[in-house]
N, C-alpha and C positions, 0 to 999 in steps of 0.2 A: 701646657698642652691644650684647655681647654678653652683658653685664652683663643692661639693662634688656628685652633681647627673652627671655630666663631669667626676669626677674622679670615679666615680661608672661603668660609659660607659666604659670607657680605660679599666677599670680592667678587666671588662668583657670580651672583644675584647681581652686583653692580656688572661687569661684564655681559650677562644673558640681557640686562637690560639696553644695553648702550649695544651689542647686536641689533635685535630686534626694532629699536628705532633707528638705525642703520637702515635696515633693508624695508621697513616703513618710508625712511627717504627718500631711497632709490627706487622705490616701486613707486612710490608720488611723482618723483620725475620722472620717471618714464611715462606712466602714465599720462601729463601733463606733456610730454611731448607724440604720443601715438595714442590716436585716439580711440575707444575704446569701450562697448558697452553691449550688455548681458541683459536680454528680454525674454520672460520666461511667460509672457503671456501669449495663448494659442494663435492670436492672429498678429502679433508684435504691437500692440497698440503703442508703444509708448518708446519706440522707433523707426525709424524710416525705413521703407523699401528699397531695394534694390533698385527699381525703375529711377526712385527719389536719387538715389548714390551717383546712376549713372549719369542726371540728367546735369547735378553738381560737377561730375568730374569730367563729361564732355563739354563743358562750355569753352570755349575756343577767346573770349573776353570778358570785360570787367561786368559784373553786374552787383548794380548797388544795392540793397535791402537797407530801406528804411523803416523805422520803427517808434511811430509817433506813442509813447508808455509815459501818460504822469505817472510823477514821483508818489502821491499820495493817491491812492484808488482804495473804493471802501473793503473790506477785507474778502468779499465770497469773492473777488477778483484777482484777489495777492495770486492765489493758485497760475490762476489762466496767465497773466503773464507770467509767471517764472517758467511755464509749461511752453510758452510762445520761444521765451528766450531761449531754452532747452533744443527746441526743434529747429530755430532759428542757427544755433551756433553749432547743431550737427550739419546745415546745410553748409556752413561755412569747411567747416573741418573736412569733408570731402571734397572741397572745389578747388584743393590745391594754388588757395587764394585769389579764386578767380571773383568768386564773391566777399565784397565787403558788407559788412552790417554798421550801422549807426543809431544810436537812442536818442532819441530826442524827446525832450520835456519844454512844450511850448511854455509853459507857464503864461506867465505875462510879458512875451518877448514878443512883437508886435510880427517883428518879420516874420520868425518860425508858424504863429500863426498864422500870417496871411499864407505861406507853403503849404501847411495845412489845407488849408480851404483849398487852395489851387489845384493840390494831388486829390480833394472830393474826400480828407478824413473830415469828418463831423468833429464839432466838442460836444462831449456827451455831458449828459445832466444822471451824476449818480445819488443813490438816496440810501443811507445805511443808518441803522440805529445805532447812538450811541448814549450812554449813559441816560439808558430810559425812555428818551428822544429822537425824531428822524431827524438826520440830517441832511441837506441836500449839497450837492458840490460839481463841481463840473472839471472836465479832463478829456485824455486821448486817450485812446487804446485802439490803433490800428496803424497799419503798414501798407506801404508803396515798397514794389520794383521795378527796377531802374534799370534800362538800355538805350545810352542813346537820348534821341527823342519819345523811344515808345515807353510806357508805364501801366502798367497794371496794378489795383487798388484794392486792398480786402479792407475798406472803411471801418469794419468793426468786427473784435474780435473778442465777442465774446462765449465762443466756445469752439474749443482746438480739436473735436471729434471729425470734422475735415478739414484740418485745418495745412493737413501733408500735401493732400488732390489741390488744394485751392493755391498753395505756394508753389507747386510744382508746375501746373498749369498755367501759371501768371509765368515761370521762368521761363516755358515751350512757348510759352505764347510771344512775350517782348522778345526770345531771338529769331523764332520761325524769321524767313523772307517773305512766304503768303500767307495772307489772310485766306480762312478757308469759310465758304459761307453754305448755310444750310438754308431750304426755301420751303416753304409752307404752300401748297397748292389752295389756291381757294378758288369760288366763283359757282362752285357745282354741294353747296352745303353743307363743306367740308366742316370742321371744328377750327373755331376761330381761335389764332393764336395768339389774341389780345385779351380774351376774355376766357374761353374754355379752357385752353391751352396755356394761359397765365404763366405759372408754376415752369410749367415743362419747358415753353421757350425764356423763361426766365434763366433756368441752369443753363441753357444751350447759349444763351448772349454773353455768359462766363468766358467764354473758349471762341464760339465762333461771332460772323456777324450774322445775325437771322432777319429774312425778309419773306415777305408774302410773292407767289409768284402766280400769275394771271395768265392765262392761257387763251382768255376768250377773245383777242385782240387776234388772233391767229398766229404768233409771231410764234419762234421755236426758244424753248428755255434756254435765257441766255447761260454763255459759260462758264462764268465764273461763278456759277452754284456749284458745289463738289456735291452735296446730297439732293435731292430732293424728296421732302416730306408729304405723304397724301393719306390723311387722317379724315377717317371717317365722310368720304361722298358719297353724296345722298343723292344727287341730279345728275340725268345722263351726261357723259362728256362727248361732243364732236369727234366724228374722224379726226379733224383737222386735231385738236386738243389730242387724241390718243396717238398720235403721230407723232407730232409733237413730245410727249413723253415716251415714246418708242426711240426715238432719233437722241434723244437725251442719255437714254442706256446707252445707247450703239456709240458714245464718246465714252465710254469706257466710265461712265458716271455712275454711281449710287442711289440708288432706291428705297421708300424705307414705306411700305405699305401699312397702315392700321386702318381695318378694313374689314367689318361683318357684314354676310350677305341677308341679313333680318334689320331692319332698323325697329328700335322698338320707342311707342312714341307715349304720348301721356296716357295714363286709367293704363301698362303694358298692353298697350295696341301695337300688333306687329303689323310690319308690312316688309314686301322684297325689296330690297332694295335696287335699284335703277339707273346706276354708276353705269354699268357698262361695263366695266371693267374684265370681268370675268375673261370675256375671248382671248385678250392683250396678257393677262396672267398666265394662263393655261399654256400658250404656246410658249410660254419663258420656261415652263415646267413646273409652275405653281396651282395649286385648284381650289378656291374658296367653296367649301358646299354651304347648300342654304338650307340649314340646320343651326340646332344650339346645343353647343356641350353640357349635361347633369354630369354632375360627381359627389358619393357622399364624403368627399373633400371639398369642404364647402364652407365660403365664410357665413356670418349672420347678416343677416339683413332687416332693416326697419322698415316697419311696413303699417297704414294707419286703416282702422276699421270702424265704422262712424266716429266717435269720439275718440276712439282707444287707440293707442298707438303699442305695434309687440315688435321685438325681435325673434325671429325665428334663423334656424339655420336653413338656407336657400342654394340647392344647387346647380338649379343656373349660375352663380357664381363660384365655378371651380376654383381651390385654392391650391395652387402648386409648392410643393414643398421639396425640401433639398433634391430628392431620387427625379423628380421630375426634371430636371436641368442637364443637360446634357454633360458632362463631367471633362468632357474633349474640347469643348469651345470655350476660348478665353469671354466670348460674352456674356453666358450665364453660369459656367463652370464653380463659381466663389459665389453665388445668389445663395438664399435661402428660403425665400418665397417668395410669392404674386398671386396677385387674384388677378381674374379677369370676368368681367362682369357680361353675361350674356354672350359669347364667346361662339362662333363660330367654328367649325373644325379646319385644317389646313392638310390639305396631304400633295404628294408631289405624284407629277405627271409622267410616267417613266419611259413612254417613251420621247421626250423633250427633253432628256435630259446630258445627249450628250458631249463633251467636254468642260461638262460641268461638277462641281463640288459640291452635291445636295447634301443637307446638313440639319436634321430633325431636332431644333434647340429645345422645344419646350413642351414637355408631354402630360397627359392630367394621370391620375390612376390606373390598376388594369380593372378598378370596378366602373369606371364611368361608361355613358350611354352618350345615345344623342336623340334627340326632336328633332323631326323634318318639317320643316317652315312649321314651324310652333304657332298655334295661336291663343293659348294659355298659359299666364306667365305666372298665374296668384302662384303664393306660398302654399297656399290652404289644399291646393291641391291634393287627390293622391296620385303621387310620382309613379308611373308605370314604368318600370327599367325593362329597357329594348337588352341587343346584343351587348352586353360588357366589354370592354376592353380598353386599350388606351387607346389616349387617342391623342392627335397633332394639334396645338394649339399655337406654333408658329416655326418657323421653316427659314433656310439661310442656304442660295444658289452662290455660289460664285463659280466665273470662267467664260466658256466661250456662249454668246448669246448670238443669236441670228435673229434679223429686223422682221415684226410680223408683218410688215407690206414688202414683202421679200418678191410676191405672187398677188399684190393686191394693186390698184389703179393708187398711186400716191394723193394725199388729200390737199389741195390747192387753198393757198388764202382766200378765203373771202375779200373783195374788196367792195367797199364802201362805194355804194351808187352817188352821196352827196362829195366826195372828194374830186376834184379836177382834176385836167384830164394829166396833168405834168407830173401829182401825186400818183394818180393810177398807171402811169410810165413807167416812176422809180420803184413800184413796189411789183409790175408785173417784171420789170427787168430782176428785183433782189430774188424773186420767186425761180426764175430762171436759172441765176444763179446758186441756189439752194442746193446744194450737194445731199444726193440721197447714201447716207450709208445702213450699206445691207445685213455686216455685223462687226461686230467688238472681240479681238481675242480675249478681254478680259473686261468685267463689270460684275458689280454685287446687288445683290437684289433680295432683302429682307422681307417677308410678310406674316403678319399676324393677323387672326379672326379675329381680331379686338379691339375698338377704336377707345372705348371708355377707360381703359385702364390708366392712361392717361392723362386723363382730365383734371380739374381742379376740383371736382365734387369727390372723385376717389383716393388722391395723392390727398387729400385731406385725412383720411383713414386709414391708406394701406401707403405710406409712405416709400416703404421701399419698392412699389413699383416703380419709383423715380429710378433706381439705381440700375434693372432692365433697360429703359426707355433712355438713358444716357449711353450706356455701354454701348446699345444697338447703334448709337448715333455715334459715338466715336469711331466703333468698327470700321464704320460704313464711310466715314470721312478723313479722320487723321490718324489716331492713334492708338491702339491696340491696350497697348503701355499703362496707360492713366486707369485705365478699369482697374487692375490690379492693385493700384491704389484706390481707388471708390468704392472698392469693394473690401477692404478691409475687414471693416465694423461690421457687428452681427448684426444682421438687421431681423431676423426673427426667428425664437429658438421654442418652435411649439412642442407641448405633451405628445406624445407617439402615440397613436392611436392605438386602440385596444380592442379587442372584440370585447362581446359579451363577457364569454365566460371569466377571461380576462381581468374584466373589470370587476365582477362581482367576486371572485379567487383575491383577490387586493383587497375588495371592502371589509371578507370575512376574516381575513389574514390581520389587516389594521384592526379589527374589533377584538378577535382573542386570543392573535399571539401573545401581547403583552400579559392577557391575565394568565395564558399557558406557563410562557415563561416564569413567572411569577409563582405560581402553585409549584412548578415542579421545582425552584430552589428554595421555597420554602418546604418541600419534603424530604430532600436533598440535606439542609442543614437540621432538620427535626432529627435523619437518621446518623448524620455525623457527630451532632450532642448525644442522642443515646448510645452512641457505640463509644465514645469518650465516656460516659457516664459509666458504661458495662465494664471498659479496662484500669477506671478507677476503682469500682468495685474492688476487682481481682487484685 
């Protein structure tokens, strides 16, 4: 009996196991045929978006992924490509085969690397320690996509924290039909976008093509700009010039102003600035005052005093934080911060504003103030705080606009006394033909008090003002869609500010709860041994 009730047990035990790796099997293949995965991180870091799914599953043809990955990479790398691969073969598994992937290990196959070179992957030179010693060695680690004749190239990939925006974006881009191109206004002491602007037209040549547009020739912004960018001018512009970017809106085109009415220059010398622009804005429904926003939301600032160099916190440099973002607009809705340095206010003109979408993106605290034409910028200062409240530090019109030379003498090309008289024919005949339009049912028109937040001396330290300064410009140009992916990642998670009392209620609390808590279970257990000590007694 005790025999067969043992082998009853076994049998058992043998059966729950040969179960159980049954439905282990069937769950592996299913699995392996639907694809399938569980992200419990707050912003899905370590899955794709929706935007990503649909951009896979609408593709309409083949698109190749390739993927230059030596075989031997020193090990802080093993991660990143298997993390590439991971992301890579989730793009695959939504595109209902549209995308294919391929791994290729040039080694020393002379062709593969010359394809290399050709798609613009580099061989990299890696350096690992091994056994005591550095080693050096060299390999690939990046990827081309493939449509066609067009190709888009992330030469190297050594970190996948955008690495979803920059695959997704390489797919929008090789199937779009148009190139969409963004222009840089210069000639009037705008921020040059070769040298100030580095950084920021750097990301914007990712997606689009970006060029400098010149106004002082008289001619009108050619068409095939979709944006146009006017970053910080410092010198008056022409009628003819504000015309010219009036008739630019009135095609139904995009704007993207960064633009304080203080220029502030070296030793903080202000002065007004002299753009002109002011009149042209106001009548769109926009109003730059010429002032500067304090907030004691406020980043630090280095600042040098004969030999000494101190950070203080400085706020003229309002710092906006999550509540400040307007929570409705896909452009700053998923931000978390921005500074804006020296920051002008922006408020909207109400009555200019009708068939239009006025739209308050970016607001500083309800403690901040402002300077009216400031002409003391030290630290050292002491901060006189005016009227409190928030205030507008950048503003989003869309809809119907009307031309501000609707009621004005239209501004006529200049033409050149030294050009012949055949030149000054064709260009008085193109002038004639110059069709005036009065308005637009639809155009977008961005403005911020702030030229510097984008610059290469601040994207050096406040990094994700980069991720604003993209969004605005996708808005304004293509696609809405990709913010949601660039916005992903935290880009900055600060301490909640505290009042006073606040503060000093935590310092005293960290100093002697712990010794409170402590005393009182140490008399807690004194009275629990004496009262076990007393029912021993008894």
């Amino acid at each position: 009996m005790t025999f067969n009730r043992k082998a009853k047990q076994s049998l058992n035990a043998l059966y729950t196991v040969l179960i159980i790796a049954g439905i282990l099997i069937l769950v592996n293949y299913i699995a392996s045929a639907v694809f399938f995965r569980i992200d419990i991180t707050q912003n899905k870091d370590y899955s794709v978006s929706r935007v990503s799914k649909d951009a896979a599953r609408d593709l309409d043809d083949i698109v190749n992924i390739k993927g230059f990955f030596s075989e031997n990479v020193p090990p802080n790398l093993i991660s990143i490509k298997q993390d590439v691969r991971d992301i890579i073969e989730e793009y695959k598994n939504y595109s209902n085969g549209k995308i294919r992937v391929s791994y290729i290990d040039p080694k020393d196959d002379e062709e593969l690397i010359k394809e290399a070179r050709n798609l613009g992957i580099p061989e990299l030179q890696f350096s690992s320690l091994e056994k005591d010693k550095y080693e050096v060695s060299t390999g690939y680690l990046g990827l081309a996509v493939i449509y066609g004749t067009k190709k888009e190239v992330i030469p190297v990939l050594d970190d996948t924290g955008n690495l979803e925006y920059e695959l997704t974006s390489a797919i929008k881009k090789v199937m779009q039909k148009d190139d969409f191109t963004v222009g840089f206004l210069k000639g009037h002491g705008e921020l040059d976008k070769e040298s100030e602007l580095r950084f920021s037209s750097g990301e914007l040549e990712k997606l689009y093509t970006v060029t400098a547009v010149d106004t002082a020739n008289g001619n009108l912004i050619p068409d095939n700009i979709s944006t146009l960018i006017i970053a910080g001018a410092k010198e008056e512009l022409t009628d003819r010039e504000k015309y010219a970017i009036d008739q630019f809106l009135m095609k139904g085109k995009s704007i993207f102003v960064l633009q304080e009415n203080i220029d502030v220059g070296e030793m903080l010398q202000t002065s007004t600035n002299k753009s002109g622009l002011g009149p042209l804005l106001e009548h769109y429904g926009v109003k730059i005052n010429n002032n500067f926003i304090l907030d004691p939301s406020c980043e630090m600032a280095s600042f040098s005093s004969g030999f000494t160099q101190f950070f203080t916190s400085y706020p003229f440099w309002p710092k906006i934080l999550k509540k400040g973002f307007n929570s409705e607009n896909v452009i700053v809705s998923q931000l978390e911060a921005a500074v804006f340095p020296w920051t002008s206010s922006v408020e909207l003109v109400e009555n200019k504003l009708d068939g239009k979408e006025a739209v308050k993106l970016i607001s500083t605290t309800d403690r901040a103030w402002v300077q009216d034409n400031p002409r003391n910028l030290s630290p050292q200062q002491n901060f006189e705080k005016g009227e409190q409240s928030e205030k507008n530090a950048a503003v989003f019109l869309s809809g119907k606009f009307k031309s501000y030379y609707n009621d004005k003498d239209k501004p006529e090309k200049d033409i050149d006394e030294e050009i012949d008289k055949a030149d000054e024919a064709s260009i008085a005949e193109a002038a004639t033909d110059e069709e005036f339009i009065s308005e637009t049912p639809y155009a977008r028109l961005l403005v911020v008090g702030d030229s510097d937040f984008a610059t290469d001396q601040f994207l050096k330290r406040f990094s994700f003002n980069m991720l604003f300064f993209q969004n605005a410009v996708d808005a304004l140009t293509m696609d809405e869609t990709l913010i949601q992916i660039r916005s992903k990642g935290v880009s900055d998670r600060p301490i909640k500010e505290l009042s006073d009392a606040a503060r000093n209620s935590t310092k005293f609390f960290n100093i002697f709860a712990v010794t409170i808590v402590v005393l009182l279970a140490g008399i807690l257990r004194y009275f629990l041994r004496k009262k076990t000590k007393f029912e021993d007694n008894i």
